[in-house]
N, C-alpha and C positions, 0 to 999 in steps of 0.2 A: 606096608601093612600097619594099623592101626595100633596103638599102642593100649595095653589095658592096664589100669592100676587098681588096686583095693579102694574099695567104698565108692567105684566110677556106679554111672548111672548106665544104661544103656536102650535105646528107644530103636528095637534092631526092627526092619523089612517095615520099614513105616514108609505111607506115601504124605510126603511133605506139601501142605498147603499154607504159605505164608503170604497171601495175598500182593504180591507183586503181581505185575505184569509180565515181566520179561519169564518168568519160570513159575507158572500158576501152581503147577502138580509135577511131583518128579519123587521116585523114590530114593531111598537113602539110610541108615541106620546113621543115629548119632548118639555120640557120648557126650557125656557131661561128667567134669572132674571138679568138685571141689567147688560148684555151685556154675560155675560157666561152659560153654559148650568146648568140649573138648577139639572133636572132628566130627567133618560130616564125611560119611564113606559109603562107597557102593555097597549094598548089602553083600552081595558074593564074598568083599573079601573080607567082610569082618565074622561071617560064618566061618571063613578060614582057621583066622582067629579064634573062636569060641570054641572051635576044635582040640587046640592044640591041652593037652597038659599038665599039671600042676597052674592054671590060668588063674591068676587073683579072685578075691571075692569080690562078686560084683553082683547090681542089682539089675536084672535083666528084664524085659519087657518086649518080647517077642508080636510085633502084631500081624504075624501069619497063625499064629497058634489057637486062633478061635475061629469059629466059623464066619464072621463077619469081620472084613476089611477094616478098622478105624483107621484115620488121617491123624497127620501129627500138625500144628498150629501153633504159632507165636500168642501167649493171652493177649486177651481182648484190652483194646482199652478205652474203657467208658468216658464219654465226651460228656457225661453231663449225669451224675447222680448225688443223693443225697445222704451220705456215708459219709461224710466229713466225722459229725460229730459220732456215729456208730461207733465207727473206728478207733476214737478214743481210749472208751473202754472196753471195746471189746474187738480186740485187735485180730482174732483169730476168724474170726464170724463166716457161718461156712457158706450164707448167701453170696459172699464174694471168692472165695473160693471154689463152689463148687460149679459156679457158670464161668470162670474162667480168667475173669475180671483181675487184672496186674495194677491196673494204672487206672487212676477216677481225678475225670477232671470238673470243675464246680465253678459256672460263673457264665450268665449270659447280657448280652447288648440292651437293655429296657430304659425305658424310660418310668420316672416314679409311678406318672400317671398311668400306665398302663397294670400297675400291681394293686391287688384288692386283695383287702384282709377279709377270708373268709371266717375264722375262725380265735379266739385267745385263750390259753389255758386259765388266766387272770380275770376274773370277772370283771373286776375293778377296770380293765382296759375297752372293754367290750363296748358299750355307750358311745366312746371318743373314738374307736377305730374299728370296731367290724362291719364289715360292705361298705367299707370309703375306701378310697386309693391313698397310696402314700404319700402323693402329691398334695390331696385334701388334707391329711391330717397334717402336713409340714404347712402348709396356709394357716391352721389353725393357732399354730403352736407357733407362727410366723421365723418359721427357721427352712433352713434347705433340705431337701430331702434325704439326703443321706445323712447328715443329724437326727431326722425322725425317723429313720433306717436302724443306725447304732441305738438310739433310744429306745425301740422295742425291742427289740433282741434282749436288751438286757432286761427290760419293764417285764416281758413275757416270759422270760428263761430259756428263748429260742421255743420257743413252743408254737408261736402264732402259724396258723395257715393260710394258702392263699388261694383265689380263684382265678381260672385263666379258663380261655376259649379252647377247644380242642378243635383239628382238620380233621375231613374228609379221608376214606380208604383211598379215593380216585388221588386224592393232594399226595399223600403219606407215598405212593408207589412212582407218582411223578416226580416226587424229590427223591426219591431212592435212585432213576436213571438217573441222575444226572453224577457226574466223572467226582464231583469235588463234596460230595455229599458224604458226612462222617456218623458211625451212629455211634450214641447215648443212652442207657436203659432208663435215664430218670426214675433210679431203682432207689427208694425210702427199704433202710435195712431193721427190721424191727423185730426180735425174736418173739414179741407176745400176739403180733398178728401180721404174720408174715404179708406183704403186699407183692403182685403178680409180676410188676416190675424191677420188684427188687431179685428175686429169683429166673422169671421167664423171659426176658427181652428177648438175650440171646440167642437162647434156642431156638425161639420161634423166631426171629429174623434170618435164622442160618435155613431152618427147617423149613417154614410155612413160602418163607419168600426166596428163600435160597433156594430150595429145593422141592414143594410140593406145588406147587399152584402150576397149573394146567397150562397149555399152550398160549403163549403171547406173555408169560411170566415176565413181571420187573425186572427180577435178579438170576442169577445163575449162581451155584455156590462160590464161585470164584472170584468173581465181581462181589457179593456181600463179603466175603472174607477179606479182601481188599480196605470197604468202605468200614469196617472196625478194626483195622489193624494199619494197614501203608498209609490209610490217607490223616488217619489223627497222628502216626510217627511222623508223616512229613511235613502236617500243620505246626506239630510242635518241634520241629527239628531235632525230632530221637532217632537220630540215626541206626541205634543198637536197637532200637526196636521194631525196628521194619522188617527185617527178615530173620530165617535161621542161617547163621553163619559159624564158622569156627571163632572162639574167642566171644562170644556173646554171652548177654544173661541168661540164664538158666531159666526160661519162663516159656513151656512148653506145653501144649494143650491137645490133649487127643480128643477128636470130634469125630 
């Protein structure tokens, strides 16, 4: 039987979805002590438990007790957002908090010539670099690209923007089948004008492609839970991150 201590967390008659394969859905209640996963137990017998007592104070979260089922989840963790510098100052920000998002990772494969400065907060930069590639302006400036890389960044105050091509819905759902496929909300965290990917990736990749779209759908909720949780833990070798386990981090997400 389950051991309870004061100030435990408790995530009781939850059905566990942590995007593996070998165990897509299964129920379970677990505790968390002291920020890490205590145990995971069969609901039956930690009901036992909750029964008995003079039983510690504890924070309970019963998810039989409303009329609608939620799932418990490992947070998300974002393959590609723009929260670096958010996060700085404002460490709390409930965009990343309130979709789910534990872990944001920043950095893709390009080549100079393929980035174009759409925009500069700097007037003064505007003439020498907006709608050229970074490639052209390191020509100009007869230096390497990633020279004229760190050089804007700080010439602009990271402010500058950029333009890229966007795919197809047909493209976006035929890279979603595929097994090695990881998602990213490319979510900009801005409290003065909130942007849709900073707040809505998620949802709507669990919701719209997970779970609403009609016969012949991409995704199944299972397989998307997967493709933003096991498959970036396994790309990054997070082991602790891949599933809910005893001894884990405390980073638990009901969807």
């Amino acid at each position: 039987m389950p051991t309870l201590q004061e100030g435990d967390i408790v995530f009781h008659n939850a059905t566990i979805i942590d995007g593996s394969s070998t165990t897509p859905r299964y129920p379970a209640s677990v505790i968390v002590c002291a920020g890490l996963i205590a145990s995971i137990t069969d609901p039956a017998t930690l009901t036992s438990a909750l029964g008995f007592p003079n039983k510690p104070a504890i924070k309970l979260i019963d998810y039989q007790s409303d009329d609608i089922q939620y799932s418990l989840s490992p947070g998300f963790i974002d393959m590609h957002a723009h929260s670096d510098l958010s996060l700085l100052h404002t460490p709390s920000h409930l965009a990343k908090i309130t979709r789910g998002g534990t872990d944001g990772c920043h950095g893709c494969t390009l080549d100079w010539d393929r980035i174009e400065i759409g925009g500069v907060m700097n007037n003064e930069l505007a003439q020498e670099c907006v709608r050229k590639r970074i490639s052209e302006i390191a020509s100009s400036r007869t230096e390497e690209g990633f020279s004229t890389f760190i050089w804007l960044l700080k010439a602009d105050d990271f402010s500058s923007t950029i333009l890229q091509q966007m795919g197809n819905e047909g493209n976006v759902r035929e890279i979603m089948r595929h097994p090695r496929h990881t998602g990213g909300s490319d979510g900009i965290l801005t409290s003065t004008k909130p942007h849709p990917r900073g707040w809505g990736t998620f949802p709507r990749y669990l919701g719209h492609y997970g779970r609403d779209l009609p016969a012949g759908k991409s995704r199944n909720i299972y397989a998307a839970k997967a493709n933003i949780k096991d498959g970036p833990a396994e790309e990054f070798e997070s082991v602790e991150e891949e599933t809910i386990f005893a001894g884990g981090l405390r980073k638990l997400l009901p969807i």
